[in-house]
TORKOL-4160 file (C-alpha; in steps of 0.2 Angstrom, whole numbers, padded with zeros to 4 digits, m for minus):
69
<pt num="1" X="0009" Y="m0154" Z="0020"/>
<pt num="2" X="0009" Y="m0166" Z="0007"/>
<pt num="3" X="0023" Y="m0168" Z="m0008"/>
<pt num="4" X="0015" Y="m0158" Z="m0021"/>
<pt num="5" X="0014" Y="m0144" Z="m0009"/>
<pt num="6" X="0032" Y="m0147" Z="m0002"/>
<pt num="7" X="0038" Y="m0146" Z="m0021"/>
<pt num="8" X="0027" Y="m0132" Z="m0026"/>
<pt num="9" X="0036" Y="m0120" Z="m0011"/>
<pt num="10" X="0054" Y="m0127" Z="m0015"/>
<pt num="11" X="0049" Y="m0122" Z="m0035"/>
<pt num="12" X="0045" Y="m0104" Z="m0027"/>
<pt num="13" X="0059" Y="m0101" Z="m0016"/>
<pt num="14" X="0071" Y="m0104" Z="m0030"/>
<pt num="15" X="0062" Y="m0094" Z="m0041"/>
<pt num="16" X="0062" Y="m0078" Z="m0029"/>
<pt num="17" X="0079" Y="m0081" Z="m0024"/>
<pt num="18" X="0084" Y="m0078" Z="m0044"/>
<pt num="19" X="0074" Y="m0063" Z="m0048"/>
<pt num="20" X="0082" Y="m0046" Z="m0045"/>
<pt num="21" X="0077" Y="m0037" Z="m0032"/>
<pt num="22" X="0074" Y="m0018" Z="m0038"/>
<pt num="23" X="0073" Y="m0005" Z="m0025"/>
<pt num="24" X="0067" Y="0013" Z="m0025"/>
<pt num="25" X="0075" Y="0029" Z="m0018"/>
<pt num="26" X="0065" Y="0028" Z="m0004"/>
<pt num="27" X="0067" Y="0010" Z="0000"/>
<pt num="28" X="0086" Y="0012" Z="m0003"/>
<pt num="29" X="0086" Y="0026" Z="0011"/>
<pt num="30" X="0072" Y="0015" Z="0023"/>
<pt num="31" X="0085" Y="0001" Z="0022"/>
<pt num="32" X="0102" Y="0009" Z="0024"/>
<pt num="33" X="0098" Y="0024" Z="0036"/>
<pt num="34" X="0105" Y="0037" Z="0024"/>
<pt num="35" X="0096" Y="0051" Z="0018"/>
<pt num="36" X="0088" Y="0053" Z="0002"/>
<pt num="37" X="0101" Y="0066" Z="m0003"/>
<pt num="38" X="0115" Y="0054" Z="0004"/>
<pt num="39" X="0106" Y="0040" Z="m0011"/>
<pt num="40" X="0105" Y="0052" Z="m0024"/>
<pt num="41" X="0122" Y="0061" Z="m0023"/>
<pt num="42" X="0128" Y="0044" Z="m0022"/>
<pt num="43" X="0120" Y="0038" Z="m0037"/>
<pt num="44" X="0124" Y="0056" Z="m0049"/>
<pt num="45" X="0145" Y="0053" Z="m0042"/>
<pt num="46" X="0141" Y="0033" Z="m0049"/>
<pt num="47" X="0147" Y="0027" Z="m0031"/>
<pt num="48" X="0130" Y="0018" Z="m0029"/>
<pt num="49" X="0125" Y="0007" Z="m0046"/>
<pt num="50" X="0106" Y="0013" Z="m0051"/>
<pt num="51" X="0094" Y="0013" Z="m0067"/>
<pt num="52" X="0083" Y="0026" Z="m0073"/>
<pt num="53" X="0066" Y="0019" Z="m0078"/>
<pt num="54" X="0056" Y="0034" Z="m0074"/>
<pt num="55" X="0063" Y="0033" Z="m0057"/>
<pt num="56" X="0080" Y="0029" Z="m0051"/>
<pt num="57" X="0081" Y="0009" Z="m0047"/>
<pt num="58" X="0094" Y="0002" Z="m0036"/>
<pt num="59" X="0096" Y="m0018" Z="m0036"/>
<pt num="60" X="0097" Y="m0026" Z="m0017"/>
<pt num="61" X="0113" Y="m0033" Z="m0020"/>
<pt num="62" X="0119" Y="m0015" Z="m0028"/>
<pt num="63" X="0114" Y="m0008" Z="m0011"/>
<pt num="64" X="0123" Y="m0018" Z="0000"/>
<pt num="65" X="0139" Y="m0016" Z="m0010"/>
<pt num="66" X="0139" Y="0000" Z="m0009"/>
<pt num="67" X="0137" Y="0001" Z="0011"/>
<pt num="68" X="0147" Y="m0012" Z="0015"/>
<pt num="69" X="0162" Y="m0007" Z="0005"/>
């Protein structure tokens, strides 16, 4: 690889690293195991942080506070 390409990938990386992951209901159960009614009750008693954009969106970090608290 040369340089440019080196600089271009480290650009990237920092780049994705920054931007908020936003999962859906259905990724949030895929990824933790629960069940979607397990996701949803936890969003509607505000145990698990979510946004309503048409569909209920969790970010990645929101998620794993929420299971590993």
């Amino acid at each position: 690889m040369n340089t440019n390409t080196l600089i271009i990938d480290q650009i990237k990386s920092i780049i994705e690293d920054n931007i908020p992951r936003w999962l859906s209901v259905r990724d949030c159960v895929r990824i933790s195991g629960l069940s979607e009614s397990s996701i949803r009750r936890a969003i509607k008693e505000k145990r698990l942080r979510a946004n309503k954009k048409g569909k209920w969106l969790v970010k990645a970090s929101w998620l794993e506070e929420y299971l590993t608290s």
